[in-house]
C-alpha positions in Angstrom: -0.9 -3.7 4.2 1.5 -1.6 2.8 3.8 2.6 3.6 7.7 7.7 2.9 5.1 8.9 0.7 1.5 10.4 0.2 -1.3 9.1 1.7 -4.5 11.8 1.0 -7.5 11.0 -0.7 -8.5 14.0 -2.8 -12.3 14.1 -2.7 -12.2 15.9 -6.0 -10.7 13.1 -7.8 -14.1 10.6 -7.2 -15.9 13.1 -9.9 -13.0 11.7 -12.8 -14.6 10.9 -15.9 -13.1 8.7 -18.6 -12.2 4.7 -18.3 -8.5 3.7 -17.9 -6.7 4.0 -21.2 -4.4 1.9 -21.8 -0.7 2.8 -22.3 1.3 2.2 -25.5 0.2 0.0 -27.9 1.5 -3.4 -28.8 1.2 -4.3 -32.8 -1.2 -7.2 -34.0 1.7 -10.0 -33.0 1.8 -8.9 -29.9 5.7 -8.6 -30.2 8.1 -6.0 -28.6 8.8 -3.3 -31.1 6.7 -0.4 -30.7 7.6 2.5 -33.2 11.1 1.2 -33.7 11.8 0.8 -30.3 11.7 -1.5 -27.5 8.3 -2.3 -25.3 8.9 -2.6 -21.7 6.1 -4.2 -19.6 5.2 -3.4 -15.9 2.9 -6.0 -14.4 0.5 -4.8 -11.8 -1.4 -7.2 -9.2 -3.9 -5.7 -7.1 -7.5 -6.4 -6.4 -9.6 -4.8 -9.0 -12.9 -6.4 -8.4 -14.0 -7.2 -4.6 -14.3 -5.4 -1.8 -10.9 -3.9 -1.6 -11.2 -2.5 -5.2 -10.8 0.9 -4.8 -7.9 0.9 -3.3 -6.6 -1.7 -6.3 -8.0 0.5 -8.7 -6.3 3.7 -7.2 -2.9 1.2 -7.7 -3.7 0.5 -11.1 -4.3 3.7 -12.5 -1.1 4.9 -10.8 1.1 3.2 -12.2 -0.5 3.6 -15.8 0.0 7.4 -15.3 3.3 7.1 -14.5 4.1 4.7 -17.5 2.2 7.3 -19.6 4.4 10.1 -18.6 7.7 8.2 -19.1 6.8 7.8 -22.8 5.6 11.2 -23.1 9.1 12.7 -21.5 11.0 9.7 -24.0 12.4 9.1 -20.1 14.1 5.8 -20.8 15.7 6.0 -25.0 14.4 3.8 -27.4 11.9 2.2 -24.9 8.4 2.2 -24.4 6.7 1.1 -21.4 3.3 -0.3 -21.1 1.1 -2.0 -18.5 -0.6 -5.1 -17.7 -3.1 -5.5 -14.9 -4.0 -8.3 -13.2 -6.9 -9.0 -10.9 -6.0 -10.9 -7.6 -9.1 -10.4 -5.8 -7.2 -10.3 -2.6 -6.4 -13.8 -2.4 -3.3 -15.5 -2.5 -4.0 -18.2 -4.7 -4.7 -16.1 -7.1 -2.1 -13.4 -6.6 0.6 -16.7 -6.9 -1.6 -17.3 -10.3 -0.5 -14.0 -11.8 2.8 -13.7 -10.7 3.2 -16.8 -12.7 1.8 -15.1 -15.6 3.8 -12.1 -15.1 7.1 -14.0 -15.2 6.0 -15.6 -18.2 5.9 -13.1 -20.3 9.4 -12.0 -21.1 8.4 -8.3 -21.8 8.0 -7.9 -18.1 11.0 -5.9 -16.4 9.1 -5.4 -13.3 6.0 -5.6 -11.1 4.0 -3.2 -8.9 2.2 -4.7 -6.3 0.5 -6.4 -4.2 -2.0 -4.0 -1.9 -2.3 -7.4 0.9 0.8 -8.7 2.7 -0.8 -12.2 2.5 -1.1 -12.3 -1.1 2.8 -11.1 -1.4 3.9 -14.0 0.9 2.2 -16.5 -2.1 4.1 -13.8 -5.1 7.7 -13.2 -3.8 9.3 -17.0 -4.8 7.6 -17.1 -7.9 8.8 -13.6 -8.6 12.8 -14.1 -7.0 12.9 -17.2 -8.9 12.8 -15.4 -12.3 15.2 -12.6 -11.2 11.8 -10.3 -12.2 11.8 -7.2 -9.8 8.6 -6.6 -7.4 8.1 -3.3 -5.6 4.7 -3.3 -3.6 3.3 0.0 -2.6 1.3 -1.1 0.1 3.0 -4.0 1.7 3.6 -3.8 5.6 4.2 -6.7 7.4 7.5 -6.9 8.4 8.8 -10.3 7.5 8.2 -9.8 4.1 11.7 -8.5 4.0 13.7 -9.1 6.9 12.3 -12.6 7.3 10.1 -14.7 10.3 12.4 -13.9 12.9 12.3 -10.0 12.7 11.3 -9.4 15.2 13.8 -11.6 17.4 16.6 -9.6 17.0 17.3 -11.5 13.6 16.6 -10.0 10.6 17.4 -11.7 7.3 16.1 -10.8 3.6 14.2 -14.0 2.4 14.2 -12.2 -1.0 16.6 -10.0 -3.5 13.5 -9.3 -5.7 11.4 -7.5 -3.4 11.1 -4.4 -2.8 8.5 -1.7 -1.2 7.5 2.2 -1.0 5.2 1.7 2.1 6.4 2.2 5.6 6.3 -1.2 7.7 3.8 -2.5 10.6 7.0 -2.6 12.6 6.6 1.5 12.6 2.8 1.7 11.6 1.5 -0.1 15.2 3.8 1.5 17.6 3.3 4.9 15.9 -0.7 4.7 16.6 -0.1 3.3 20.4 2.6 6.6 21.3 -0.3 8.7 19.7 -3.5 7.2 21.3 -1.2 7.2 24.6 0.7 10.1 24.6 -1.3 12.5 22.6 -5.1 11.0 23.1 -4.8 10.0 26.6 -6.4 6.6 25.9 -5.1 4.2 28.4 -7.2 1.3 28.1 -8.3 -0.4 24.4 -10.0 -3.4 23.2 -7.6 -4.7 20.2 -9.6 -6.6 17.3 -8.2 -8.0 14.2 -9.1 -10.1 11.2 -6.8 -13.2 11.5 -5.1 -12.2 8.0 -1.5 -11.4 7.9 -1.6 -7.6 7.8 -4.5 -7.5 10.4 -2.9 -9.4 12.8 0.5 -8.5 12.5 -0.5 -4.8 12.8 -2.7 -5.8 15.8 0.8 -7.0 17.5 2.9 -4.4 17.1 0.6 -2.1 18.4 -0.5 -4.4 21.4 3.2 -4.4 22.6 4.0 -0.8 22.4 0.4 0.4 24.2 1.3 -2.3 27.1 5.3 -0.9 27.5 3.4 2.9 27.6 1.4 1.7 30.4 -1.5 1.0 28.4 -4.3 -1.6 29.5 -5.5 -4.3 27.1 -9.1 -5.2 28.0 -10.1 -7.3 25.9 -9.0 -9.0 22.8 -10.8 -10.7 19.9 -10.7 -11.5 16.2 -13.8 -11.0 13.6 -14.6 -13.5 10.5 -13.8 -10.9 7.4 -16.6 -12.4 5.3 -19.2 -12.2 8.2 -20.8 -8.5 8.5 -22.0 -9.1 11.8 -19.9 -7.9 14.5 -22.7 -7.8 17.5 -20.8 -10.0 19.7 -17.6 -8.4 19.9 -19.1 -5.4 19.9 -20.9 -6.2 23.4 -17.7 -7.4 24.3 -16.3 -4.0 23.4 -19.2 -2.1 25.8 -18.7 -4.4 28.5 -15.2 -4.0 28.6 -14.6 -0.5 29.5 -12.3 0.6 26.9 -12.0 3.8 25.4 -10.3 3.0 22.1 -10.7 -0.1 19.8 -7.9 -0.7 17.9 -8.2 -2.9 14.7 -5.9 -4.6 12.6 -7.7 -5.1 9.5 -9.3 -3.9 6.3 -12.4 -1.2 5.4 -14.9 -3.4 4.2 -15.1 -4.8 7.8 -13.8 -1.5 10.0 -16.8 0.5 8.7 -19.7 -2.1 9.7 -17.6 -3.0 12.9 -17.5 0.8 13.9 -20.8 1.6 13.3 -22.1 -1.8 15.4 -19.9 -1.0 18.8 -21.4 2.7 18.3 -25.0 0.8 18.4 -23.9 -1.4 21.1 -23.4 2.0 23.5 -19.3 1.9 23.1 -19.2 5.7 22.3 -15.5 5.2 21.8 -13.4 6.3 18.6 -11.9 2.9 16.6 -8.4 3.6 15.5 -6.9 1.3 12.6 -3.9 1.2 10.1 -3.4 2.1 6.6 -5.9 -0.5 5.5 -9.3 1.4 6.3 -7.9 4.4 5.7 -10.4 5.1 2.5 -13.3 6.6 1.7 -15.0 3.2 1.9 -14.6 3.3 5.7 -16.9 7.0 5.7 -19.4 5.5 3.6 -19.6 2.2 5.7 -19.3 3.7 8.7 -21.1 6.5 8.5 -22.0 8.9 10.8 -21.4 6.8 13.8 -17.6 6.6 12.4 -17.0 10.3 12.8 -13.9 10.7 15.5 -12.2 7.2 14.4 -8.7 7.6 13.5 -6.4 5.7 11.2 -3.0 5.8 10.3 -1.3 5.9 6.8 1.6 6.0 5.3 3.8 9.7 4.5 2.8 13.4 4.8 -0.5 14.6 3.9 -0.7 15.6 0.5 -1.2 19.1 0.8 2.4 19.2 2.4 4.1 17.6 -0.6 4.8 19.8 -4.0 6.0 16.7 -5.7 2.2 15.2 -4.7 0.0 17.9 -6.1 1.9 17.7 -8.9 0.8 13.9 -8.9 -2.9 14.8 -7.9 -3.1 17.6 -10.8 -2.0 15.3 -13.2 -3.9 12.6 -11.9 -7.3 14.6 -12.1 -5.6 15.9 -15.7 -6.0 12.1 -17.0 -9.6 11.3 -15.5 -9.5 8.3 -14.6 -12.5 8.0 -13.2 -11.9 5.8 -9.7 -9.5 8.3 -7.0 -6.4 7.4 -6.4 -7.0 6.6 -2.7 -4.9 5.6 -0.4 -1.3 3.9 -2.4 -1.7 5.8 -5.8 1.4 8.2 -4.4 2.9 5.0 -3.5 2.0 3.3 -6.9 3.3 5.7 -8.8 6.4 5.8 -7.1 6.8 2.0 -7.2 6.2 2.5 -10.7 8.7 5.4 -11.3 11.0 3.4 -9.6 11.0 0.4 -11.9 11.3 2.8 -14.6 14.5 4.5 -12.9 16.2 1.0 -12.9 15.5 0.2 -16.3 16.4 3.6 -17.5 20.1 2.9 -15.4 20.4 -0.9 -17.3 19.6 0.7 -20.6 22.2 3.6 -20.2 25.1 1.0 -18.6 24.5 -1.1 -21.7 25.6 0.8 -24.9 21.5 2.5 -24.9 19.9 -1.3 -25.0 18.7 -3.8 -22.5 21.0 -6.7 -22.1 20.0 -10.7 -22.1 19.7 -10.5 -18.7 17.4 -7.3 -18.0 15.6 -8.8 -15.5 18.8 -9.4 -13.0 20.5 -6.2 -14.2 16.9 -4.3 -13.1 16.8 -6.2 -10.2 20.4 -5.3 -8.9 19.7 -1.5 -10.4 16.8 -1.5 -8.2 19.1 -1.4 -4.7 20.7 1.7 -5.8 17.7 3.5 -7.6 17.2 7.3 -5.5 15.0 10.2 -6.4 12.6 12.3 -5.5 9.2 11.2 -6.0 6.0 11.8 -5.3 5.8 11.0 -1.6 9.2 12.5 -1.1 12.5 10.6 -1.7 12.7 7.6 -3.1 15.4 4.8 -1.9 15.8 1.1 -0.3 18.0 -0.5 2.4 19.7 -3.4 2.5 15.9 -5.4 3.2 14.5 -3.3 0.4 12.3 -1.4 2.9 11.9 2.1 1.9 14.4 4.7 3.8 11.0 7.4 4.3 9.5 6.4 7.5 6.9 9.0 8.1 3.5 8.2 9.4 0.3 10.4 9.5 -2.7 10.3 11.8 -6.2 10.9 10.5 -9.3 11.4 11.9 -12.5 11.3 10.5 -14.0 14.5 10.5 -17.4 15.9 8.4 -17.2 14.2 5.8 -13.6 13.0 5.1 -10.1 12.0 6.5 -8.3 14.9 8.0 -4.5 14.8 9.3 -4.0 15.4 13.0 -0.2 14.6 13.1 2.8 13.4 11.0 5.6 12.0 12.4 7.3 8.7 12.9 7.5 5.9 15.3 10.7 7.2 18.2 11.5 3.4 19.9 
């Protein structure tokens, strides 16, 4: 779904207090000026409502925090930066819907989002089309950047536009299979996935670096994600003889299917990506999910400076959803849209030009800083430059690191 950066979730954020406020404040017209100065909009698409909520909520409130702190610092001169949200419910059509409605307005320098690879693939034309910058924090599929063929030895950027903070699937799957291998001594898995983009193309790129380990595939299947019964594959799972599961998919689905191939007699940890790593999966899961293992994106938090600087000022705002998995990302995504517009501003006698959205777009390839999951830059695909990669396992009560690293082809 999406990945160098933070990747914790602070169980003392849930107890946050106070609804989202929003930032800045337009006047009755709904027009740009905003205390004498210029409004700046970043556009946010993430799921909101829906299963995968909390990890669009943790997006949204990100990025608001970060816009809130660029008008307290007077970061950019003369501008003001607010946010608009918009709810994609995880589902392309929709996600193609507000992209459209993003580009439309003309206040709208930039965009942070989407959480699902699948809903980005229906965003990034609309988006390149109006020279309007896009910088998901969750993102992971490969091709999203460096095209269908990526993995062919060809590698070409569909889109100048598009950008990402999160690590790909192309370092995310081969990453778990070295661990599970090398460090968990699993040697034969059962790999499962949801048919959607992110699912399956995660699911690959782990399958093919297990098998060159030496790894066994025994069994392979995909689940239905709007079913919640997962008994057949999970007999599948027992009768197989694995002793890993590896799924390429989301948390609404990972918790029930972990808890089911536990019920089925498959005493065997299931290990997934950055999308079920949330505290959604614990609560689904449950108990029988204790010893599963996911992977996310960065270091853990409590390695980062920049991050608890993030998380303090995070709690300091009380919001009252966590910031969960991408909110490091988020903000970063946010920061740096905020970074490119502060650099068109600056190269333009202190105001932004007829052309702000091409100028941000082109800034965007050479924006650099430190952020909050560590520094901040793109290549030439737009992929983010930090590549690190934890491993969590659920332990107690929540996600706790067992090893950062990255993937070493």
């Amino acid at each position: 779904m999406r990945q160098r950066s933070l990747i914790a979730i602070t169980a003392a954020l849930a107890a946050g207090a106070l609804t989202l406020t929003a930032c800045g404040s337009r006047d009755e017209e709904g027009g740009s000026n905003t205390g004498g100065g210029t409004t700046v909009v970043i556009g946010i698409d993430a799921p909101l409502t829906g299963d995968l909520s909390a990890l669009g909520l943790g997006i949204k409130n990100s990025v608001d925090l970060a816009a809130k702190q660029a008008n307290e610092k007077k970061y950019v001169d003369g501008i003001t930066f607010e946010v608009e949200a918009l709810d994609d419910q995880a589902q392309p059509s929709s996600g193609q819907q507000n992209a459209t409605k993003l580009v439309a307005n003309k206040e709208v320098l930039g965009a942070v989002g989407p959480l699902n690879s699948s809903v980005a693939e229906s965003m990034q034309k609309v988006f390149d089309d109006a020279k309007l910058v896009q910088v998901s924090p969750a993102n992971t599929n490969p091709a999203l950047s460096q095209g269908p063929d990526w993995n062919g030895g060809t590698k070409a950027r569909p889109y100048k536009s598009y950008f990402r903070t999160a690590t790909t699937d192309a370092i995310q799957g081969p990453f778990a299979a070295q661990y599970l291998y090398n460090d968990d001594k699993k040697k034969k898995v059962f790999v499962i996935d949801d048919k959607k983009t992110y699912g399956a193309g995660l699911a690959a790129t782990f399958t093919d670096e297990f098998k060159k380990l030496g790894g066994k595939v025994v069994g392979t299947d995909h689940i239905d994600p709007d079913t919640k019964d997962f008994s057949a594959v999970a007999t599948k799972v027992k009768k197989s003889g694995a002793d890993v599961v590896y799924y390429g998919g989301e948390y609404p689905q990972a918790g029930p299917l972990s808890k089911q191939i536990k019920k089925a007699g498959a005493k065997i940890p299931l290990v997934g990506g950055d999308g079920i790593f949330s505290a959604d999966f614990i609560k689904l899961s449950g108990k029988d999910g204790q010893g599963d293992l996911a992977t996310s994106v960065g270091a853990p938090v409590e390695e980062l400076p920049s991050a608890k600087e993030f998380v303090a000022n995070y709690k300091k705002a009380q919001y009252k959803e966590p910031f969960e998995a991408y909110g490091g990302y988020s903000y970063d995504s946010a920061w740096a849209i905020i970074e490119a517009v502060k650099a068109v501003v600056e190269a333009n006698d202190g105001k932004l030009p007829d052309d702000a959205r091409a100028k941000v777009t082109e800034a965007m390839q050479k924006v650099s800083f430190d952020g909050v999951t560590g520094k901040v830059s793109f290549d030439e695909f737009g992929d983010a430059t930090n590549k690190q990669l934890t491993v969590y396992k659920y332990e107690g009560d929540a996600w706790k690191p067992v090893k950062s690293g990255t993937y070493t082809g």
